[in-house]
N, C-alpha and C positions, 0 to 999 in steps of 0.2 A: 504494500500500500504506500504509495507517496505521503513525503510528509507535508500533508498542508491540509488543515479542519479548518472549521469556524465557529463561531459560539457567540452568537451575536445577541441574547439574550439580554436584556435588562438585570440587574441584582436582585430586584423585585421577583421576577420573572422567572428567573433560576429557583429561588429560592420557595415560589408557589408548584414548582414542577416537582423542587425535589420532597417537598413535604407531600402533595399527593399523591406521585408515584414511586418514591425509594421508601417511602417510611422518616423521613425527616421531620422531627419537633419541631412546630410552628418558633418553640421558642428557644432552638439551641443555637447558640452562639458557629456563626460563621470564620472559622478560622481563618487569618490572613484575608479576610474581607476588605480589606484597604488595596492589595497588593491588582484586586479581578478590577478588569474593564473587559467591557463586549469588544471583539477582534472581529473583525472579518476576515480576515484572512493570517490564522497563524502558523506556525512552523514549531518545530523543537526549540524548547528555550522558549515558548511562550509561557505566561500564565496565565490558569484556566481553571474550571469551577470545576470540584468534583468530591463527588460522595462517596466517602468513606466511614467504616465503624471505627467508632474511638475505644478505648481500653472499657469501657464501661458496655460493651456490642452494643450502642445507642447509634445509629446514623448522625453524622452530621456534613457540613458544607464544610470544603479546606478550598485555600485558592493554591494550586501548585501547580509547580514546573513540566512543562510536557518536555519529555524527554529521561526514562529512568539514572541517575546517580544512586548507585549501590551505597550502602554505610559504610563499607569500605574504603571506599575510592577516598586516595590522600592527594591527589592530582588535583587540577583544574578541571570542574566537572566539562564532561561534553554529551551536550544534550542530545545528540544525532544520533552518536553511537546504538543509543538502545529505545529509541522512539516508540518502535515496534517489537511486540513479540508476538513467538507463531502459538497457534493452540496447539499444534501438532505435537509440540518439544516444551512448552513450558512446564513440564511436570517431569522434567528430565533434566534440564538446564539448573543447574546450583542456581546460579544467576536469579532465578524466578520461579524455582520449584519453593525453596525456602518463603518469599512472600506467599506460599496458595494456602498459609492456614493461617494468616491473619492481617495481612495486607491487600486486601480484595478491594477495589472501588471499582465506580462505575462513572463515567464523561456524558452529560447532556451535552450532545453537541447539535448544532443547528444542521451538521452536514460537512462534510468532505470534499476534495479534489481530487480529480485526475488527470492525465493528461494522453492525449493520442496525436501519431502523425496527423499532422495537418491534410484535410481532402485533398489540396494542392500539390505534388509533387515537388513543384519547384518551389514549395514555400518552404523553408526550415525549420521556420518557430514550432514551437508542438501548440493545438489545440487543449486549451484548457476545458473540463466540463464536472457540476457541481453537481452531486448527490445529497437531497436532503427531502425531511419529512413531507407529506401529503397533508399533514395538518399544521395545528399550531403544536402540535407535542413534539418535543425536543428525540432527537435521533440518540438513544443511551448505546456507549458502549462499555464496554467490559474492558476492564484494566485489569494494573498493580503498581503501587508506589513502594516506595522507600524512603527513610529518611537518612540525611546524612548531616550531622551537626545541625542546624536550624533550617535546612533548606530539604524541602520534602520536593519528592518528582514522584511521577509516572508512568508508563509505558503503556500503550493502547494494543490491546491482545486483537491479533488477525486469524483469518480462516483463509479456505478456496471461494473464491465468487461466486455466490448463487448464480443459477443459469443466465438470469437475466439479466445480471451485473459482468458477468462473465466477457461480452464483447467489447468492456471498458479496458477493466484489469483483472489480472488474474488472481490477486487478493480482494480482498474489506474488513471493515470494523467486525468484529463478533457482535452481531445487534442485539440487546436483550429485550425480549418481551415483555411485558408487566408478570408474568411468571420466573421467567426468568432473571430479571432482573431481582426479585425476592432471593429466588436460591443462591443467585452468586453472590449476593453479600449477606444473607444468612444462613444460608443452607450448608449441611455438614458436607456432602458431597458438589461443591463447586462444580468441578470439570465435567458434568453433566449437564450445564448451561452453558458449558464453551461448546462443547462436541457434538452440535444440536443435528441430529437427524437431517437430512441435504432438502427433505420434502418440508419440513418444520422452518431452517433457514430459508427457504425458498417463496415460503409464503410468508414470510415480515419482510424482504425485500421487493415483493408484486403488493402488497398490502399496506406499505409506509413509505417508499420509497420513488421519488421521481428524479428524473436527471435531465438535465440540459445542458450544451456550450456556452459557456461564458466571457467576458472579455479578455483578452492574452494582458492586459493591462496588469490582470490579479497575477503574475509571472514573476512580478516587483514585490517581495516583502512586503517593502513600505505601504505599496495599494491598498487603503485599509476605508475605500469607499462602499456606501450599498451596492454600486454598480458589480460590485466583485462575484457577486451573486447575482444577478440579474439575467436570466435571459437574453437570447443575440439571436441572429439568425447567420448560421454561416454562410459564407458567401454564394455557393450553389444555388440558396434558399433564396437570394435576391434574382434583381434585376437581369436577366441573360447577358446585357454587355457588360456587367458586373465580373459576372463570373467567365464574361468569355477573353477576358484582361489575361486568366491565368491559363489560358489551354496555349497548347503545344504552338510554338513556331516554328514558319518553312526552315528545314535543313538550310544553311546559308550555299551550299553546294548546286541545290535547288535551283538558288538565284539565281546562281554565276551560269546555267547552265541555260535557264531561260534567255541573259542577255546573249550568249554566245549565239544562241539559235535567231535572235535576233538582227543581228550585225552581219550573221549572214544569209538571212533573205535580202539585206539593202547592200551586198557586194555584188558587183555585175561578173561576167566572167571573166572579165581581162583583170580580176582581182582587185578591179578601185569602185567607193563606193557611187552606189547610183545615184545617181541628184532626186532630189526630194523636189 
């Protein structure tokens, strides 16, 4: 999965999703609530709103770092390194087997990116295009964080693409269902909400899920406009001499071979040309 989500959500608004559907107390304290603004467009190294059990297994709101830093790590955290993990191997991996019995959260995210060659051939940039909810309810994925001296991060847990996701990228988010999302932050067997049946994952991504191309603008970090999410129409979708700017030109070989035939229909036989 590419690293770029979005979480454009109000604090208010987070904060009404995650007490109606994680189980969050109207009135538990927001950890690092100062630190979350809505992103439209963030990367590893952002921070982000997300539901975790505290020591007390009460849910609450933390704002932390996308991007996992282990407690270990005496370095310079890098938050790219571990963005993502697989469901496949998390239960194998030291790295993030050791978070699966008490480091569980879950990311309301607004939706994700991807990106695909551009329809154009001769275009280079890749096509950007955004995956996000059919409603107003926030797109939960399935994590795990860690903490390291005062800075807590996360890692967003991937699978294989539902079918229908499948013609984008070949990963996504582990999506949890309002079932799902219960077991995997209180259920004794977690990895049972990661390893969701293909026919189970397949109908929350036809069921929640819409995608569309976006502007290459959101390609810049700093892009952190509505337009980032917005609907486009790719160029095909326009005007015909819109799109006929990008179709193929004559071979230059073509040309030269047109004037040549040229030059000599207007040469007489005695090899000079004929007056005009």
């Amino acid at each position: 999965m590419c690293g770029r989500s979005r979480q454009a959500y109000a604090a208010a608004d987070i904060q009404h999703h995650a007490s109606k559907t994680a189980g969050v107390p109207p009135t538990r304290m927001w950890k690092n609530q100062d630190k979350f603004a809505p992103t439209h467009n963030a990367a590893p190294g952002a921070d982000m709103a997300v539901v975790a059990l505290d020591g007390d297994a009460t849910a609450s709101l933390h704002t932390m770092r996308w991007g996992l830093v282990p407690s270990s790590t005496k370095q310079d955290p890098d938050h790219w390194r571990m963005f993502n993990a697989r469901s496949e191997t998390v239960d194998s991996l030291a790295v993030f087997s050791r978070l699966l019995t008490h480091k569980r959260c879950a990311v309301p995210l607004s939706g994700w990116f991807e990106w695909k060659p551009d329809e154009f051939k001769e275009v280079k940039k890749k096509q950007p295009y955004y995956t996000t909810s059919t409603s107003d309810e926030p797109v939960w994925a399935a994590a795990l964080y860690d903490v390291c001296g005062e800075l807590e991060t996360f890692t967003l847990i991937t699978r294989d693409a539902s079918a229908s996701l499948a013609w984008l990228h070949d990963r996504q988010p582990v999506l949890l269902g309002p079932d799902d999302l219960h077991a995997w932050l209180y259920g004794e067997a977690p990895l049972a909400a990661l390893r969701q049946a293909p026919a189970h994952a397949e109908a929350l991504a036809t069921s929640t899920l819409k995608t569309f191309p976006v502007t290459k603008e959101m390609n810049k970090l700093g892009f952190q406009e509505d337009a980032a999410a917005t609907p486009i129409k790719l160029e095909s979708e326009k005007q015909p001499s819109v799109a006929s700017f990008f179709a193929k030109k004559p071979a230059a070989s073509s040309s030269a071979e047109g004037k040549r035939a040229a030059d000599g229909a207007a040469t007489g036989a005695d090899g000079k040309k004929a007056k005009r």
